[in-house]
mmCIF entry with sequence, helices, sheets and N, C-alpha, C, O atoms, coordinates in Angstrom:
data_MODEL
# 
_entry.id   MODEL 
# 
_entity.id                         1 
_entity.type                       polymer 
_entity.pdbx_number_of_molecules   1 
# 
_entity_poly.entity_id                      1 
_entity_poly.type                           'polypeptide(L)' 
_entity_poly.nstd_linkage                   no 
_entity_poly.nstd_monomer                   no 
_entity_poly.pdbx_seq_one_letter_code       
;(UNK)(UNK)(UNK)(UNK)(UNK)(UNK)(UNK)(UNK)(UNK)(UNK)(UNK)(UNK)(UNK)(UNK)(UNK)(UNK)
(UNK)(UNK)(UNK)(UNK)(UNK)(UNK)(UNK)(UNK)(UNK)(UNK)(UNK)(UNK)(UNK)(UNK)(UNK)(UNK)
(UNK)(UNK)(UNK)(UNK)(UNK)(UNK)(UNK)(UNK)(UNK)(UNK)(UNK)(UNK)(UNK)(UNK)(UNK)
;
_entity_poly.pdbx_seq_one_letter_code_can   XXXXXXXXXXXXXXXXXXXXXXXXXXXXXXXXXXXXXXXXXXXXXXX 
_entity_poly.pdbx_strand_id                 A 
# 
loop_
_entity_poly_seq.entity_id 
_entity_poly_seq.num 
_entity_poly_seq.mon_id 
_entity_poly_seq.hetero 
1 1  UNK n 
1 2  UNK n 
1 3  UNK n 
1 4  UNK n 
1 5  UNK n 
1 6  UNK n 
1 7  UNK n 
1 8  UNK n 
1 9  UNK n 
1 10 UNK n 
1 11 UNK n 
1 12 UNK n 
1 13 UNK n 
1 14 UNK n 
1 15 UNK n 
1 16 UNK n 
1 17 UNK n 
1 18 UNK n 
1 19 UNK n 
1 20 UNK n 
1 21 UNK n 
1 22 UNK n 
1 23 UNK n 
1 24 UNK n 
1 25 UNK n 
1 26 UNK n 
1 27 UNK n 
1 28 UNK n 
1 29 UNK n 
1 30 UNK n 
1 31 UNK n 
1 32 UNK n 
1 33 UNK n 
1 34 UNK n 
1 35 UNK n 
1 36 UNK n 
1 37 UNK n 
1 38 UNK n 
1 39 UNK n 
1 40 UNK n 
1 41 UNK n 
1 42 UNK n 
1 43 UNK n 
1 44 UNK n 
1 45 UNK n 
1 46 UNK n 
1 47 UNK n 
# 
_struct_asym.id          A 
_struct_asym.entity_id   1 
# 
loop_
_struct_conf.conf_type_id 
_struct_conf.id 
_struct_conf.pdbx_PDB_helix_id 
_struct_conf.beg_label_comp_id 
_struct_conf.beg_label_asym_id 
_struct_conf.beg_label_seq_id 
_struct_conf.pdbx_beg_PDB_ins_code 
_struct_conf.end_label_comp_id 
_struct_conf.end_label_asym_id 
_struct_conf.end_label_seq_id 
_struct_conf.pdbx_end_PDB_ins_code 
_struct_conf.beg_auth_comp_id 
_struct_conf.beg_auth_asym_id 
_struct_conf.beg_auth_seq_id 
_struct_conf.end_auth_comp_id 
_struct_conf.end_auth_asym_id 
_struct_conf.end_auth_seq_id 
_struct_conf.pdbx_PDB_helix_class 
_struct_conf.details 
_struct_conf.pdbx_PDB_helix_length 
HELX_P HELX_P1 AA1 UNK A 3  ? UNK A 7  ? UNK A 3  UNK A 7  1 ? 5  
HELX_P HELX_P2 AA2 UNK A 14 ? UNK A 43 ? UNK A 14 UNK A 43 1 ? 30 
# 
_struct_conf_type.id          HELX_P 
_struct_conf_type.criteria    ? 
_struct_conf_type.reference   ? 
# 
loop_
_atom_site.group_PDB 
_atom_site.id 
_atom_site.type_symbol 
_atom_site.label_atom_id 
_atom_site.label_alt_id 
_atom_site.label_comp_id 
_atom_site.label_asym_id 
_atom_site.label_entity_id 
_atom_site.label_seq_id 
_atom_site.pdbx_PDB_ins_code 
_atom_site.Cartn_x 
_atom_site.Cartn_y 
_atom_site.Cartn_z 
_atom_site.occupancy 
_atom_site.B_iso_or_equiv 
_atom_site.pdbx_formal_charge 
_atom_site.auth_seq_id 
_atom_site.auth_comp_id 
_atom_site.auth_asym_id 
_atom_site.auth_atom_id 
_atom_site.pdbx_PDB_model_num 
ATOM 1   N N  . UNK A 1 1  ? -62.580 31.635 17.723 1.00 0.00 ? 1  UNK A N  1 
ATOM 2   C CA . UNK A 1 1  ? -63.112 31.560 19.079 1.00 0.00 ? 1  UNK A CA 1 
ATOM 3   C C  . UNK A 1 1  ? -61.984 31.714 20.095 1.00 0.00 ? 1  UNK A C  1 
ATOM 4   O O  . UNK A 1 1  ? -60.920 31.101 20.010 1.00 0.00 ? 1  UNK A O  1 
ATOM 5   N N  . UNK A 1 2  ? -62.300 32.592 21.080 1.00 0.00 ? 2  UNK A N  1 
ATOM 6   C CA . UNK A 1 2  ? -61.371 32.195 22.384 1.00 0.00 ? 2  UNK A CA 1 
ATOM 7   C C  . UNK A 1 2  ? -60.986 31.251 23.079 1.00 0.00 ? 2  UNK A C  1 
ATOM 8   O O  . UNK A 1 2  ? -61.938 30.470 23.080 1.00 0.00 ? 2  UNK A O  1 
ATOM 9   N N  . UNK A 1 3  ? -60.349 30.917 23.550 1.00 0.00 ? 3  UNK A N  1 
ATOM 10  C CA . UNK A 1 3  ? -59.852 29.536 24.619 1.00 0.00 ? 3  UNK A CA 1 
ATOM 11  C C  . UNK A 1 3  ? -61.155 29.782 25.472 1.00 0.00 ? 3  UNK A C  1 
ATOM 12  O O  . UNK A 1 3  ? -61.867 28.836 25.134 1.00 0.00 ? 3  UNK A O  1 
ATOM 13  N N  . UNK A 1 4  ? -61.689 30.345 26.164 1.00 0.00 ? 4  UNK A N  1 
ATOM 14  C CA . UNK A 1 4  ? -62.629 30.527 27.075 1.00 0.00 ? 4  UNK A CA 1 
ATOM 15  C C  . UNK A 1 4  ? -63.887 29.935 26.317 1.00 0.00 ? 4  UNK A C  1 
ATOM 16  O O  . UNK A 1 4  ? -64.692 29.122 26.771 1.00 0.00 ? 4  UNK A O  1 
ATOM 17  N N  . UNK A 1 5  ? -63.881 30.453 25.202 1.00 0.00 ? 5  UNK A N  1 
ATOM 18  C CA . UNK A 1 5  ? -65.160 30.146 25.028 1.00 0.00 ? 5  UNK A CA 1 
ATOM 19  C C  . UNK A 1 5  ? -65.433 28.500 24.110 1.00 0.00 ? 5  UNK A C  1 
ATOM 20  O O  . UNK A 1 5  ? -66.444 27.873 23.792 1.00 0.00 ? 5  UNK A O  1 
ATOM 21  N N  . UNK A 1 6  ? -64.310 28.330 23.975 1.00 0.00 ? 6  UNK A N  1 
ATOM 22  C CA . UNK A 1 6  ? -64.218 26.679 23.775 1.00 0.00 ? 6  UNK A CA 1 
ATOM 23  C C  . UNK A 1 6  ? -64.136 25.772 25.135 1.00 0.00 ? 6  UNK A C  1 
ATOM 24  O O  . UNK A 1 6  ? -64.682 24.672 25.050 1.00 0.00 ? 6  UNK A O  1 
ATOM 25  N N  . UNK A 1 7  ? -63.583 26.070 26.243 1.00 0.00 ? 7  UNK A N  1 
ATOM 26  C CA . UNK A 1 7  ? -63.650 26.059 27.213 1.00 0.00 ? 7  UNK A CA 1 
ATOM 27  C C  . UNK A 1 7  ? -65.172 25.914 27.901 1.00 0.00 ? 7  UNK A C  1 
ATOM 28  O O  . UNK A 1 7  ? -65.574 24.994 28.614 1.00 0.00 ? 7  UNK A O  1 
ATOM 29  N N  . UNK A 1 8  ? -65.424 26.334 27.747 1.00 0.00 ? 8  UNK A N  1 
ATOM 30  C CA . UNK A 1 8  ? -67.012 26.629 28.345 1.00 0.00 ? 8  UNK A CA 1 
ATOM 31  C C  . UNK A 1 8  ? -68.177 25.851 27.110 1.00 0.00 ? 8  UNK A C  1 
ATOM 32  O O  . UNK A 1 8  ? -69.232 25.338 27.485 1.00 0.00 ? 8  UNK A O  1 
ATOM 33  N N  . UNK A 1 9  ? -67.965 25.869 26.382 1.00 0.00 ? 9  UNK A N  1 
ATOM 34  C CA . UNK A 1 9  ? -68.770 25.467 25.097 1.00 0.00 ? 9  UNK A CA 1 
ATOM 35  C C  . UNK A 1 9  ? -68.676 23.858 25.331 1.00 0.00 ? 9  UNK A C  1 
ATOM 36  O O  . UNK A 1 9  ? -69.569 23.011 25.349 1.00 0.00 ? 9  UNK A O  1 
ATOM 37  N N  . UNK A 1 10 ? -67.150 23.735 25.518 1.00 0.00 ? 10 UNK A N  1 
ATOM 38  C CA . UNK A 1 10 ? -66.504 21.764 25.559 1.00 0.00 ? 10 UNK A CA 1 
ATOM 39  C C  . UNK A 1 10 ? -67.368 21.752 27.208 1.00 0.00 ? 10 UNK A C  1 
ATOM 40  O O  . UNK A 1 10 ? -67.473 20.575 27.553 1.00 0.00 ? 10 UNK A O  1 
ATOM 41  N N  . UNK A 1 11 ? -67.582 22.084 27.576 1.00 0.00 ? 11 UNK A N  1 
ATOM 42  C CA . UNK A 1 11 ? -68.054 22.031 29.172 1.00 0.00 ? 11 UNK A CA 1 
ATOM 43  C C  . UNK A 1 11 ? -67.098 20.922 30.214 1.00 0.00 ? 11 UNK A C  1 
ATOM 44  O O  . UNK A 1 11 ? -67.236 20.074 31.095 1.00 0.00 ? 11 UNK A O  1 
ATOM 45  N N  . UNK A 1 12 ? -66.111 21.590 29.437 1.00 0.00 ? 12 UNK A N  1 
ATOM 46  C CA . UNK A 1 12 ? -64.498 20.959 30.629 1.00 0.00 ? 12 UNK A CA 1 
ATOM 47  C C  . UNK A 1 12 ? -64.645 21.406 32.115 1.00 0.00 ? 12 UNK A C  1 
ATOM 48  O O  . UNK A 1 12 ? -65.088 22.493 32.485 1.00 0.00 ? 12 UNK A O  1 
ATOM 49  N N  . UNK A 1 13 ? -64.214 20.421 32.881 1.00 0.00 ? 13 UNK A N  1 
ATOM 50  C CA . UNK A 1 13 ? -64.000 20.724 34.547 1.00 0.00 ? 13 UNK A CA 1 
ATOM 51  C C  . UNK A 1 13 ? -63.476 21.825 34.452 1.00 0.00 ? 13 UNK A C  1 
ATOM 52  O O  . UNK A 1 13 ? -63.126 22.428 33.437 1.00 0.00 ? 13 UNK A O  1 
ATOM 53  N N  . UNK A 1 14 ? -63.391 22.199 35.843 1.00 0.00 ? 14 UNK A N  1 
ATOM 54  C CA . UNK A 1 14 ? -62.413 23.212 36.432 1.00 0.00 ? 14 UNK A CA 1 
ATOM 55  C C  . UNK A 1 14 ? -61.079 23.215 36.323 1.00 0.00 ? 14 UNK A C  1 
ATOM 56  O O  . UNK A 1 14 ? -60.347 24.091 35.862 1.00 0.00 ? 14 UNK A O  1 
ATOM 57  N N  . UNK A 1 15 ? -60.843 22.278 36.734 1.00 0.00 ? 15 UNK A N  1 
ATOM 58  C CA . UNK A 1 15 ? -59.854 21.282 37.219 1.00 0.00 ? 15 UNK A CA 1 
ATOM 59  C C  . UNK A 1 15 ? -58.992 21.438 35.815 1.00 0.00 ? 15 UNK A C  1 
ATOM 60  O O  . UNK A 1 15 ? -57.837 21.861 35.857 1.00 0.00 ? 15 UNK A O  1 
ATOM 61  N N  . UNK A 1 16 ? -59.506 21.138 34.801 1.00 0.00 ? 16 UNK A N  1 
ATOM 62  C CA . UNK A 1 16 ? -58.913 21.174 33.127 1.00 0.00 ? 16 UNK A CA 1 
ATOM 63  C C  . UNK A 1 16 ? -58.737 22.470 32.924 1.00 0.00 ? 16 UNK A C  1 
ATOM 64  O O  . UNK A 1 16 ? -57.710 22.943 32.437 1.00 0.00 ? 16 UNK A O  1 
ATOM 65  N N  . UNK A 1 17 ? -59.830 23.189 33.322 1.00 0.00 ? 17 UNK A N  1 
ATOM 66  C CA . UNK A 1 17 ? -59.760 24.781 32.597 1.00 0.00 ? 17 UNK A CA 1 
ATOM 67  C C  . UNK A 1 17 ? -57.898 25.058 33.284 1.00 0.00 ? 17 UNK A C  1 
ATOM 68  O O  . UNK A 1 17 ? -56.962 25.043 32.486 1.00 0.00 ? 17 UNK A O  1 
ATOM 69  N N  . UNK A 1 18 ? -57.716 25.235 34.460 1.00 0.00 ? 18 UNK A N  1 
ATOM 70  C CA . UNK A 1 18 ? -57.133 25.169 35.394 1.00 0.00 ? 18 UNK A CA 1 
ATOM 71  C C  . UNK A 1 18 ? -55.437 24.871 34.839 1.00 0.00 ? 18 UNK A C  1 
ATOM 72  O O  . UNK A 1 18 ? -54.471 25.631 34.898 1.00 0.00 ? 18 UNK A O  1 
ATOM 73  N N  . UNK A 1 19 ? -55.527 23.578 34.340 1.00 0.00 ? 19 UNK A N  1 
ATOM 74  C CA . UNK A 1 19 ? -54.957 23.079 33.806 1.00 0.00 ? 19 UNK A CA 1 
ATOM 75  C C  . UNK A 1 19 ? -54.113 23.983 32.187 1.00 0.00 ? 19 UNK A C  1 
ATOM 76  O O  . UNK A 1 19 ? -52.966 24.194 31.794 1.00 0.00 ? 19 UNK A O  1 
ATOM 77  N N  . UNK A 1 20 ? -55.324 24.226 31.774 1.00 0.00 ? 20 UNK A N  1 
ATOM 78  C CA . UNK A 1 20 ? -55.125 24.619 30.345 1.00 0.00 ? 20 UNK A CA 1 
ATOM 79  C C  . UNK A 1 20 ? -54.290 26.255 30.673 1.00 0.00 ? 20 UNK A C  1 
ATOM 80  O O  . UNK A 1 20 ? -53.382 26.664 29.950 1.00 0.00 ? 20 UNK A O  1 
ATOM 81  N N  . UNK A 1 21 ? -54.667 26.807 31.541 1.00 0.00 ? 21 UNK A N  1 
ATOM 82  C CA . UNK A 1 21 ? -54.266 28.404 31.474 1.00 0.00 ? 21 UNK A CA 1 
ATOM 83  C C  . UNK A 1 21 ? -53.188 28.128 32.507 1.00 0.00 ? 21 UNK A C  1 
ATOM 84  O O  . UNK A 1 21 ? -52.805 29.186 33.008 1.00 0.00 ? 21 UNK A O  1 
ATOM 85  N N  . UNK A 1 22 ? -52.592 27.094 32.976 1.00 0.00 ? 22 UNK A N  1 
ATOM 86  C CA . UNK A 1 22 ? -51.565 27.109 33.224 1.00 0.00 ? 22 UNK A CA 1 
ATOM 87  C C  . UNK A 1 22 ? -50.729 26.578 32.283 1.00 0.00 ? 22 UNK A C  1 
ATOM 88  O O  . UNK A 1 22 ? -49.634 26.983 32.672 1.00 0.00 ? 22 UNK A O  1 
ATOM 89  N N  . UNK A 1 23 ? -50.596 26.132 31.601 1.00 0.00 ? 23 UNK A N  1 
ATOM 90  C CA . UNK A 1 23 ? -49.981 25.539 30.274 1.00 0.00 ? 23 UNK A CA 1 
ATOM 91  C C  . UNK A 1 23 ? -50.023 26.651 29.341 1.00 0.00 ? 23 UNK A C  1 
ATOM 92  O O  . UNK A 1 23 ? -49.169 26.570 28.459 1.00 0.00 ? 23 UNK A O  1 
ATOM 93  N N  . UNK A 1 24 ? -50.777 27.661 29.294 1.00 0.00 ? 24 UNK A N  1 
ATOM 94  C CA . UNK A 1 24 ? -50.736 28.484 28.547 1.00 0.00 ? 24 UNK A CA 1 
ATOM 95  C C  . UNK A 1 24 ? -49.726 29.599 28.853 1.00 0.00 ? 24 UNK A C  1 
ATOM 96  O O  . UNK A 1 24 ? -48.789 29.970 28.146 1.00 0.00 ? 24 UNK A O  1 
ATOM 97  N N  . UNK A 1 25 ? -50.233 30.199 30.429 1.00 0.00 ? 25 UNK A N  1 
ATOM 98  C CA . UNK A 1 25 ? -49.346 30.878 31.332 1.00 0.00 ? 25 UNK A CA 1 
ATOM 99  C C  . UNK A 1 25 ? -47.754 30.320 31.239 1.00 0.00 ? 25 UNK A C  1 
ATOM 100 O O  . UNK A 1 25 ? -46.797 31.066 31.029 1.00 0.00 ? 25 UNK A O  1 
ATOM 101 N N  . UNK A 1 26 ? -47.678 29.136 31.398 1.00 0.00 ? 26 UNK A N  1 
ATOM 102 C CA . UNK A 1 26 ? -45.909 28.787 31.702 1.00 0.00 ? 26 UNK A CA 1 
ATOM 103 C C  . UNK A 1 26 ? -45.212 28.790 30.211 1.00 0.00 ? 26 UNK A C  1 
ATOM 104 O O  . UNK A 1 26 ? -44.013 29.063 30.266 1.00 0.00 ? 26 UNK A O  1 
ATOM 105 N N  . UNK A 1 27 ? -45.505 28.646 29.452 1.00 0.00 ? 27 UNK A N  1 
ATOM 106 C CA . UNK A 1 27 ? -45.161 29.161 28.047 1.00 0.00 ? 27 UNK A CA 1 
ATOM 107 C C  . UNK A 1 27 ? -44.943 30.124 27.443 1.00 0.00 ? 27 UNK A C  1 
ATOM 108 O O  . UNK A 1 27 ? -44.069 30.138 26.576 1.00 0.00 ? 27 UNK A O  1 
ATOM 109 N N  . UNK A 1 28 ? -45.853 31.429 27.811 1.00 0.00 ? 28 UNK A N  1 
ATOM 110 C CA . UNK A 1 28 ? -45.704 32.509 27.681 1.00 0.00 ? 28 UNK A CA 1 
ATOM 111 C C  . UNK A 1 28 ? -44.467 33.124 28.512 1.00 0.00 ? 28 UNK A C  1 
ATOM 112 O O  . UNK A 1 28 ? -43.592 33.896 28.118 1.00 0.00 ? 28 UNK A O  1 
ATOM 113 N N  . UNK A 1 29 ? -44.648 32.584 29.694 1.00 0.00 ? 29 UNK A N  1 
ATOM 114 C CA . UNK A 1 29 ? -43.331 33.379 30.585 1.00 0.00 ? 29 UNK A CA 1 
ATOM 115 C C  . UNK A 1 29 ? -41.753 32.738 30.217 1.00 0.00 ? 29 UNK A C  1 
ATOM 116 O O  . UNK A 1 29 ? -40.629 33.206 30.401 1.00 0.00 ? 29 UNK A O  1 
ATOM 117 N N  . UNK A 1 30 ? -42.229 31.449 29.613 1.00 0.00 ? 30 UNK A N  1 
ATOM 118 C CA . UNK A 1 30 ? -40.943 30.790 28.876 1.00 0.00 ? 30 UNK A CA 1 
ATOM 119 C C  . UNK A 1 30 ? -40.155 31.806 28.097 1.00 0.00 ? 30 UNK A C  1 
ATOM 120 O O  . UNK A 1 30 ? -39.070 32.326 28.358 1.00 0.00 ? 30 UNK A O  1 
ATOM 121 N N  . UNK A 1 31 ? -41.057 31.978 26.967 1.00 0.00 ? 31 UNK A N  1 
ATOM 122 C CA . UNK A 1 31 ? -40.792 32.726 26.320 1.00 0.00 ? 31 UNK A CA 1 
ATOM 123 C C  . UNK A 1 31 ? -40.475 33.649 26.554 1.00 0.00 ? 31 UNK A C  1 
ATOM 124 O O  . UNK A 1 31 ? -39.351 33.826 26.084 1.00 0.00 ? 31 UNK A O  1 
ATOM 125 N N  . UNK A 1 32 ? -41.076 35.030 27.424 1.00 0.00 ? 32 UNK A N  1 
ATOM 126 C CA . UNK A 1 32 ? -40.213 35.555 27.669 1.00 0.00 ? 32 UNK A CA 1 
ATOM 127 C C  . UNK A 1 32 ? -39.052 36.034 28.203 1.00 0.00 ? 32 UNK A C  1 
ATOM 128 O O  . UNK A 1 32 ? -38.311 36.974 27.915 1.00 0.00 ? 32 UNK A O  1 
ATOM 129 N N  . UNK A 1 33 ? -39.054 34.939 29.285 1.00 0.00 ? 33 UNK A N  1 
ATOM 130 C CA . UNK A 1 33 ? -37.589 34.772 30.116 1.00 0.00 ? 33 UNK A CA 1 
ATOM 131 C C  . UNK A 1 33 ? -36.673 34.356 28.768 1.00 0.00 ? 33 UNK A C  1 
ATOM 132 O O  . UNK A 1 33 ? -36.065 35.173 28.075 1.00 0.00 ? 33 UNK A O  1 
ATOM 133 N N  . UNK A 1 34 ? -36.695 33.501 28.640 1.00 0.00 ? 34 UNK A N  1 
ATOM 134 C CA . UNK A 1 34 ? -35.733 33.308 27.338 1.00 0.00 ? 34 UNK A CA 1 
ATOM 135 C C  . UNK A 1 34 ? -35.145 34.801 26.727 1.00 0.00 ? 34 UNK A C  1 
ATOM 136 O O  . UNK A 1 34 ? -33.982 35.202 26.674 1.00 0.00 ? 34 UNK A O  1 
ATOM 137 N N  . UNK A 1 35 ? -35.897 35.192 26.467 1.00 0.00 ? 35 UNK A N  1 
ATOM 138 C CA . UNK A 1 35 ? -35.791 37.038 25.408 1.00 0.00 ? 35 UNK A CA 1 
ATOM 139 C C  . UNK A 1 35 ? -35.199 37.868 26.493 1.00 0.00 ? 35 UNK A C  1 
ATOM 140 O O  . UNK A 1 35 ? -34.343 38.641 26.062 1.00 0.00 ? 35 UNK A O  1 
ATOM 141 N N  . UNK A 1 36 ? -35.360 37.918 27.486 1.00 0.00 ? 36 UNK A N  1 
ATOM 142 C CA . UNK A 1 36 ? -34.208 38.377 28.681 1.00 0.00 ? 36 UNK A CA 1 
ATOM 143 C C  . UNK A 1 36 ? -32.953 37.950 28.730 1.00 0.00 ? 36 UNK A C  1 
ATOM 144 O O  . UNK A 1 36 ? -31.898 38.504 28.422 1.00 0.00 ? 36 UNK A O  1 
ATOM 145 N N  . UNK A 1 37 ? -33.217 36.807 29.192 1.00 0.00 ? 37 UNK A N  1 
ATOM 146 C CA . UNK A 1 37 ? -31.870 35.737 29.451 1.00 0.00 ? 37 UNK A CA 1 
ATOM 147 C C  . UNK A 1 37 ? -31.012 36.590 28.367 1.00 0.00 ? 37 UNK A C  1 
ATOM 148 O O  . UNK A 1 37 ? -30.069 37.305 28.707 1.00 0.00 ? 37 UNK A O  1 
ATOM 149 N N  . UNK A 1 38 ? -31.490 36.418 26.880 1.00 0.00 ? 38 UNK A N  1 
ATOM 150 C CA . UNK A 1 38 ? -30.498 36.670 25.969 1.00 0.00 ? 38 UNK A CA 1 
ATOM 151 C C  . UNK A 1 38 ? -29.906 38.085 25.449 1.00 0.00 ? 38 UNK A C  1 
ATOM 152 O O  . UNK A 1 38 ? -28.952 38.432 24.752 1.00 0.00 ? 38 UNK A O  1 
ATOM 153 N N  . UNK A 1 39 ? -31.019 38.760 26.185 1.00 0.00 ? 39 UNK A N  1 
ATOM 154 C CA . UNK A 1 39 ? -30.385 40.508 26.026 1.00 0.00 ? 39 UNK A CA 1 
ATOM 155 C C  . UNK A 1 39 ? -29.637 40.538 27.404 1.00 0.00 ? 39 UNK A C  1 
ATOM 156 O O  . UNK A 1 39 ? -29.138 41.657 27.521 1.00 0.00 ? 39 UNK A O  1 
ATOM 157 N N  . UNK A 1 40 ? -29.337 39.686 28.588 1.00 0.00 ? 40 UNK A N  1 
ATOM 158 C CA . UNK A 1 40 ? -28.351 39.689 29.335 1.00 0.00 ? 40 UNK A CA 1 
ATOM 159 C C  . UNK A 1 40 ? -27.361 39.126 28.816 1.00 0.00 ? 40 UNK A C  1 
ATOM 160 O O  . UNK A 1 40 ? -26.223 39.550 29.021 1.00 0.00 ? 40 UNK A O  1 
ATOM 161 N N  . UNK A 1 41 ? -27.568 38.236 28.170 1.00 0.00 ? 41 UNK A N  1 
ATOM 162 C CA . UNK A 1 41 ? -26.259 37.755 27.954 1.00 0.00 ? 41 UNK A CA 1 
ATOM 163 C C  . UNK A 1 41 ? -25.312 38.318 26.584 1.00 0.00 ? 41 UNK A C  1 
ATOM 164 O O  . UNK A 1 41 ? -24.084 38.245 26.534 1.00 0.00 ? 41 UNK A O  1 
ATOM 165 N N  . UNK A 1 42 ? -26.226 38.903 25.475 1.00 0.00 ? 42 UNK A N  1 
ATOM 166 C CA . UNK A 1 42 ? -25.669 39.667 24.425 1.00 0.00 ? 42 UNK A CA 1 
ATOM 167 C C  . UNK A 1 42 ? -25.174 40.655 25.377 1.00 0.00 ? 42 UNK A C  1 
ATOM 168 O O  . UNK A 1 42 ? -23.955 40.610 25.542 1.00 0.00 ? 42 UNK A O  1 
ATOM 169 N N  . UNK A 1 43 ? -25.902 41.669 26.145 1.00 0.00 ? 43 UNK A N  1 
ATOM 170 C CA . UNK A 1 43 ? -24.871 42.570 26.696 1.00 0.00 ? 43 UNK A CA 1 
ATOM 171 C C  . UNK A 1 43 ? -23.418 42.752 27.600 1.00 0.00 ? 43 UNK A C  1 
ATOM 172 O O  . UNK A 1 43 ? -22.554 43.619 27.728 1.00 0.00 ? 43 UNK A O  1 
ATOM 173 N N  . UNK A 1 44 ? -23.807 40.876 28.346 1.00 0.00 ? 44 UNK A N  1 
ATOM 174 C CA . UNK A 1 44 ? -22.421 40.730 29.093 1.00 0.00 ? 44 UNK A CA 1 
ATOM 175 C C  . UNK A 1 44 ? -21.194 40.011 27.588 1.00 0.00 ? 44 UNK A C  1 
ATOM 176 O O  . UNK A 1 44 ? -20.089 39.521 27.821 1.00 0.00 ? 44 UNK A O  1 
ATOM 177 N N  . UNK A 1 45 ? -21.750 40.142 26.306 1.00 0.00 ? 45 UNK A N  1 
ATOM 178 C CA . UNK A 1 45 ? -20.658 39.429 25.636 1.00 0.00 ? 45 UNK A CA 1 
ATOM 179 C C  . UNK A 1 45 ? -21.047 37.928 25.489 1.00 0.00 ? 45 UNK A C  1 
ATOM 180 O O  . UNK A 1 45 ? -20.793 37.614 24.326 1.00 0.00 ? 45 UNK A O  1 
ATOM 181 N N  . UNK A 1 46 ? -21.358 37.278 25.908 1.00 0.00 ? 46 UNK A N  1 
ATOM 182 C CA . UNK A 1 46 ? -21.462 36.005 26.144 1.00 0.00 ? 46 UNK A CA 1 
ATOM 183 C C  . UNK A 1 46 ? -21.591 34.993 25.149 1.00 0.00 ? 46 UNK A C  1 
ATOM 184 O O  . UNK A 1 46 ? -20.960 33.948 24.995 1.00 0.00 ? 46 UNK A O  1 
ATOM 185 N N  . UNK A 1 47 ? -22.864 35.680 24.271 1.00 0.00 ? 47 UNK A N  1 
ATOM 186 C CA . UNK A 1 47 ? -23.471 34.912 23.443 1.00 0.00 ? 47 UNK A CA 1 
ATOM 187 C C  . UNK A 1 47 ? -22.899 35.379 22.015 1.00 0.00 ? 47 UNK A C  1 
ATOM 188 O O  . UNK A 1 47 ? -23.287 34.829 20.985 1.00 0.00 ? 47 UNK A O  1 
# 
C-alpha cells in the first residue's frame, strides 16, 4: 500500500498527514544533500 492510502484508510488529521510527508520530505533531501556534500568534497580532495 502507499503512504496515502494508509493515510486515508487510518483516517489521520491533516495536521498528521502534514506531518508525515514532511518527515518523509526532510529525509529524502538529507540524503541527498549528503551525496553532494561528498562529491564536493571527494573532488576538492578533502575526504
Amino acid at each position: 500500500m502507499a503512504i496515502q492510502d494508509v493515510l486515508k484508510k487510518g483516517d489521520v488529521p491533516k495536521f498528521g498527514r502534514y506531518i508525515v510527508w514532511l518527515v518523509l520530505f526532510l529525509g529524502c533531501s538529507g540524503f541527498i544533500a549528503k551525496g553532494v556534500i561528498q562529491v564536493f568534497w571527494q573532488g576538492a580532495g578533502v575526504g
